[in-house]
Backbone bond lengths (Angstrom), bond angles and torsions (degrees), N, CA, C in turn:
res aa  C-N    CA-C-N  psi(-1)  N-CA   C-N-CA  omega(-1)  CA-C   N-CA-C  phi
1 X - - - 1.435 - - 1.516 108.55 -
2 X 1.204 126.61 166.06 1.149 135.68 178.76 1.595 117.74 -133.67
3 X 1.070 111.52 136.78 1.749 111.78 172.42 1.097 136.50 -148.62
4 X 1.175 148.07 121.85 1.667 133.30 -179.41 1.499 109.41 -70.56
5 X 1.688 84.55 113.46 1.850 85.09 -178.45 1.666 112.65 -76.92
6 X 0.826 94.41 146.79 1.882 111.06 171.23 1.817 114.23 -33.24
7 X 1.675 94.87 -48.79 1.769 99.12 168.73 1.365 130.98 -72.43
8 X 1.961 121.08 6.41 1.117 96.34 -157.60 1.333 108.37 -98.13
9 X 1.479 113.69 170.03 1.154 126.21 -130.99 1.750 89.14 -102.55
10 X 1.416 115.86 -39.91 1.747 142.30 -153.12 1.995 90.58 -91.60
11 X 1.042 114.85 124.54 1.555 96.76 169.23 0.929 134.09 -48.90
12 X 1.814 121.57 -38.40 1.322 95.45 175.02 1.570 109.81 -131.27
13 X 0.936 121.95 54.70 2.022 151.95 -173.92 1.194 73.37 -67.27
14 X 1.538 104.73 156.71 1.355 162.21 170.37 1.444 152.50 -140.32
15 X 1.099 127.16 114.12 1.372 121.87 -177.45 1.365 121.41 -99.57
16 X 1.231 118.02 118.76 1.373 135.57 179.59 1.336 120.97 -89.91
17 X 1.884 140.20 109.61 0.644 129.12 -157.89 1.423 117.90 -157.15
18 X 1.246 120.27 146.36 1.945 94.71 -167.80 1.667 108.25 -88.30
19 X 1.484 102.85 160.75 1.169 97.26 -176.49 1.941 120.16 -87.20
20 X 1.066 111.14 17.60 1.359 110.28 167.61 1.797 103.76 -127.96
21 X 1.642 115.39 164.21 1.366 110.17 -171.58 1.620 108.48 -80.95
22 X 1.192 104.16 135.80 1.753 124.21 -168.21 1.632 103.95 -156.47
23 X 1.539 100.99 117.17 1.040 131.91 167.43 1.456 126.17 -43.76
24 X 1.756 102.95 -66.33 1.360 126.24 -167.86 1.328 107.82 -136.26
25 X 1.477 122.05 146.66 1.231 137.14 -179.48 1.596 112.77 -62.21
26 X 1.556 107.15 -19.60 1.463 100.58 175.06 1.756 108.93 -91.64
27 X 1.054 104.13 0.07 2.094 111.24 172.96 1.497 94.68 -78.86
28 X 1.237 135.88 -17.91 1.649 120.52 -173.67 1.599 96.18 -58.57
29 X 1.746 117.27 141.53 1.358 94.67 150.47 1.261 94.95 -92.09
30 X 2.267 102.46 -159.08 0.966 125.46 -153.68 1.772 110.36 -64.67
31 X 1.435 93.71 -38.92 1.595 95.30 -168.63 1.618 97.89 -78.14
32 X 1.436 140.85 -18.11 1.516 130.21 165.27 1.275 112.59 -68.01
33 X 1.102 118.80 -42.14 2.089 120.76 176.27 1.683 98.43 -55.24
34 X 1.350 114.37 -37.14 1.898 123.27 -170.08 1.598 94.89 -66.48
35 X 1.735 110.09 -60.73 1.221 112.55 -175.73 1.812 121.30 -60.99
36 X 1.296 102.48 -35.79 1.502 94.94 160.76 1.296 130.17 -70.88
37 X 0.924 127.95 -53.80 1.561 153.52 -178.07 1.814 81.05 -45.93
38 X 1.050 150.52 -8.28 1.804 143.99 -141.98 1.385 83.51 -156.68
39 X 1.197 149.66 -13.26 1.444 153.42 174.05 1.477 111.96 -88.23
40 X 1.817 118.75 -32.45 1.050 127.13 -149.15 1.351 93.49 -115.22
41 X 1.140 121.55 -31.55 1.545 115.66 -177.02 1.781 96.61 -80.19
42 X 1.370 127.61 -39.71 1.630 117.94 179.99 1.079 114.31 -54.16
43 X 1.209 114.28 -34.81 1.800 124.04 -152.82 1.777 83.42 -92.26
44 X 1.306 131.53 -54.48 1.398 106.07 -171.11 1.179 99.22 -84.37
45 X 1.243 147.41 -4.54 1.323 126.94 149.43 1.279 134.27 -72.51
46 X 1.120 126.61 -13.44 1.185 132.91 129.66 1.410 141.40 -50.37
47 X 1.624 122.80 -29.96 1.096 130.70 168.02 1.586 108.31 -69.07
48 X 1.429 115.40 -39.85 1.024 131.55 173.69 1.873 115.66 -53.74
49 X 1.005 118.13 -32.44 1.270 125.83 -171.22 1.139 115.96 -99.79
50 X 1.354 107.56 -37.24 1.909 112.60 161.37 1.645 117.11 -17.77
51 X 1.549 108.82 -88.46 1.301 108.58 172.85 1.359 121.02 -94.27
52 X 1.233 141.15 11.11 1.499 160.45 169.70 1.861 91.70 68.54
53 X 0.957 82.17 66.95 1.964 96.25 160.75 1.918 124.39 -149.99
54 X 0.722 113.87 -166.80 1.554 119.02 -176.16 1.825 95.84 -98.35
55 X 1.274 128.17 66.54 1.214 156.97 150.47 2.266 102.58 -1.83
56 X 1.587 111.18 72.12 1.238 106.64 157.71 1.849 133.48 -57.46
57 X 1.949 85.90 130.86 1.876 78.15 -172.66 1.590 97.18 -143.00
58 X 0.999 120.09 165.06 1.579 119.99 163.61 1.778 98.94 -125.65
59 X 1.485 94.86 148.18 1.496 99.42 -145.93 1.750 89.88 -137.39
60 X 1.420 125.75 137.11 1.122 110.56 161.33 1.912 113.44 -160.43
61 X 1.247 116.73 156.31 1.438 107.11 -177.08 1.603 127.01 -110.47
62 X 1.091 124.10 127.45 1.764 136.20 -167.45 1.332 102.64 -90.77
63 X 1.865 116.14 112.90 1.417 98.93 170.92 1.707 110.78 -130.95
64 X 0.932 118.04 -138.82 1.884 119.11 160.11 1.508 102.09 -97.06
65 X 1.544 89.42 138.00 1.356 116.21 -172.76 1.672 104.43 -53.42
66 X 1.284 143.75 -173.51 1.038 126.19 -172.22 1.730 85.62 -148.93
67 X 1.233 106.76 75.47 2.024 134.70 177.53 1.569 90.49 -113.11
68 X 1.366 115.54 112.83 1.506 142.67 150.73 1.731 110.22 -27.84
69 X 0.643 139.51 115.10 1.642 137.39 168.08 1.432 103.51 75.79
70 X 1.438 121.94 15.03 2.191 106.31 179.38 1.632 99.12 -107.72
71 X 1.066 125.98 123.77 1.255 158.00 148.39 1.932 99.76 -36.76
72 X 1.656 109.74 82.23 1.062 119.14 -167.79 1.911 102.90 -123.56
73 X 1.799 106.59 36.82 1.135 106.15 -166.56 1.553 98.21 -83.41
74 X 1.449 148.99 -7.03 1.266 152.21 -158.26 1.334 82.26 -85.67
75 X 1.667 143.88 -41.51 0.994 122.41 -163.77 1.400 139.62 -61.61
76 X 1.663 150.25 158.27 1.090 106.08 -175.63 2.035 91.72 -134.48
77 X 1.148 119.03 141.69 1.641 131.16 -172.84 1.509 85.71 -50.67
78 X 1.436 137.04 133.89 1.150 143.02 117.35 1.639 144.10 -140.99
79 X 1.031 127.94 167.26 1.611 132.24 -169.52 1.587 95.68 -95.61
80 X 1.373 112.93 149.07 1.672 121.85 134.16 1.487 119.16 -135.52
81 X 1.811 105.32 135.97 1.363 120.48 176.45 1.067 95.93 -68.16
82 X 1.681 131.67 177.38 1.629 138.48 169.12 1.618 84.52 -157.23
83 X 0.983 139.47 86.62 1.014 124.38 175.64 1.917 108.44 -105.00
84 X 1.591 144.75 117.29 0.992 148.77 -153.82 1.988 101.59 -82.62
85 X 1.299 126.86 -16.21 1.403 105.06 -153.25 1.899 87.37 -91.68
86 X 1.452 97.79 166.77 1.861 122.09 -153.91 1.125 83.29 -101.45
87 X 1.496 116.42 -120.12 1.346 164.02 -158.14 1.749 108.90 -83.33
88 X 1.015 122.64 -19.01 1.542 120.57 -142.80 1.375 102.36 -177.83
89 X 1.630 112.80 149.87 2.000 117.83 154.63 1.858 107.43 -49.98
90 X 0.950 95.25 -2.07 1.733 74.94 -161.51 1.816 101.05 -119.57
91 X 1.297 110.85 -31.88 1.192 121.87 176.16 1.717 132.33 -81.78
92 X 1.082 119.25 94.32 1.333 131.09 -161.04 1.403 126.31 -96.34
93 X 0.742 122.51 172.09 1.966 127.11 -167.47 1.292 100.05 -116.27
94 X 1.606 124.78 137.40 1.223 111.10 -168.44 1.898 82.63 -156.78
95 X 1.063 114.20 107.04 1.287 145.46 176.62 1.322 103.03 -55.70
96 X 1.735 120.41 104.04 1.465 128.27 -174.51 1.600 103.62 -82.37
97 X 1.480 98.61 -174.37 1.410 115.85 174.14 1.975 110.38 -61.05
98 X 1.292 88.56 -67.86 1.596 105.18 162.48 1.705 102.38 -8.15
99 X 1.564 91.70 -100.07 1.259 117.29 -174.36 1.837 126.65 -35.45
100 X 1.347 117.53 -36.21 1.354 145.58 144.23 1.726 105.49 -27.19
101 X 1.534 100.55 -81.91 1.312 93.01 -167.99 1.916 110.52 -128.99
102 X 1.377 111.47 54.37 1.120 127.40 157.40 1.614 125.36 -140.74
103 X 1.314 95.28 -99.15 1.613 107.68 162.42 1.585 125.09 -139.01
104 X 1.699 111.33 138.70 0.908 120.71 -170.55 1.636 117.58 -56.34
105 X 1.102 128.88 131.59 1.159 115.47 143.88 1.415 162.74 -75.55
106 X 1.128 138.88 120.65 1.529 134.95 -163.19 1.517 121.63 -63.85
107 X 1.117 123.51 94.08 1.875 92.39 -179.87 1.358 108.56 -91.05
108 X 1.191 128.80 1.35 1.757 142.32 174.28 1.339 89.63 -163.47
109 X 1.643 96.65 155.73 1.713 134.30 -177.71 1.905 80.39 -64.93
110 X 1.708 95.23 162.51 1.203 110.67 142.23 2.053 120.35 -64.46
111 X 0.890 94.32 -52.38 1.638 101.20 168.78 1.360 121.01 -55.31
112 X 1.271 120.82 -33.18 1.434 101.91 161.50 1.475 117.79 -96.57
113 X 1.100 133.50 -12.63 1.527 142.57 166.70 2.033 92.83 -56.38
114 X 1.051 108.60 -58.79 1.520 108.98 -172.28 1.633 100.71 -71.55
115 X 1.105 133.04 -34.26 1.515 145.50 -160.93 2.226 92.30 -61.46
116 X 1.811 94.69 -69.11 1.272 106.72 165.92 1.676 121.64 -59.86
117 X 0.560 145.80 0.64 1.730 151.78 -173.83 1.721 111.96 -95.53
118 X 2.001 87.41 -58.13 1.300 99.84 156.30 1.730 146.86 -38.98
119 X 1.457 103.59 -47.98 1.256 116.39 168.36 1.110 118.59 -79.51
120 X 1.145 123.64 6.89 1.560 117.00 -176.15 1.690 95.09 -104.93
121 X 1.149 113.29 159.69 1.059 130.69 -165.36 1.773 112.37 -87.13
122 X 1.423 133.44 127.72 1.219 124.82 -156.10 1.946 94.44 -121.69
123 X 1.083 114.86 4.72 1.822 113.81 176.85 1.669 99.47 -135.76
124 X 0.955 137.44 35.26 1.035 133.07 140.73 1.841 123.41 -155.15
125 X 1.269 114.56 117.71 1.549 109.49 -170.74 1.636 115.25 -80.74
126 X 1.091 100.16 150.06 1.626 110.47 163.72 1.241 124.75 -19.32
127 X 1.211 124.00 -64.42 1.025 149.62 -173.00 1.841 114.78 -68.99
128 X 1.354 118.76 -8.02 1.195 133.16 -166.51 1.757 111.37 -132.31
129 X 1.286 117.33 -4.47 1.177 137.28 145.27 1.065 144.80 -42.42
130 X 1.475 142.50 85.96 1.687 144.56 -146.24 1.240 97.80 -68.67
131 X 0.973 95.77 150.97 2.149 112.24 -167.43 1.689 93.34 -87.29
């Protein structure tokens, strides 16, 4: 599943995450790698469709450490999007001093970052759209 959490920092970031508890990316079975792999193409097709551009993100995945004998079951498998653009293709988020080492700022709710994400279309891209 995927969601814009309430904390994120990126306007319209995302967390990708399975819906049962999983450690490691190699615990997915076959049909969760299917279900992600079908999670990941909507969601960047959707990012993609937002502002009808090639949608910049930095992307990365959190799992259990991989320590021989440590009891790393509290952990839980997940993704985060970081994606920088605001308002627009051209208009970008650029993480101040402030924000660094105080408090983040909002430039949109999580709810409307997800509100807009939503409406955009996640099985067909921009770019594949009849004129």
């Amino acid at each position: 599943m995927a969601v814009v959490p309430y904390w994120a920092q990126w306007p319209y970031e995302l967390l990708v995450l399975p819906r049962r508890h999983i450690t490691k990316l190699c615990d997915l079975t076959a049909e969760e790698v299917s279900d992600l792999a079908a999670v990941m193409k909507r969601y960047l097709t959707k990012y993609d469709n937002l502002f009808s551009c090639s949608f910049p993100y930095s992307m990365g995945w959190h799992e259990a450490p991989n320590m021989p004998g440590a009891n790393n079951e509290h952990w839980q498998l997940h993704a985060h999007y970081f994606p920088p653009l605001l308002r627009s293709s051209t208009v970008k988020k650029h993480i101040a001093g402030f924000e660094l080492f105080a408090q983040v700022q909002r430039d949109l709710t999580a709810e409307t970052a997800a509100g807009n994400l939503n409406k955009c279309s996640g099985s067909v891209h921009f770019t594949e759209k009849a004129a």
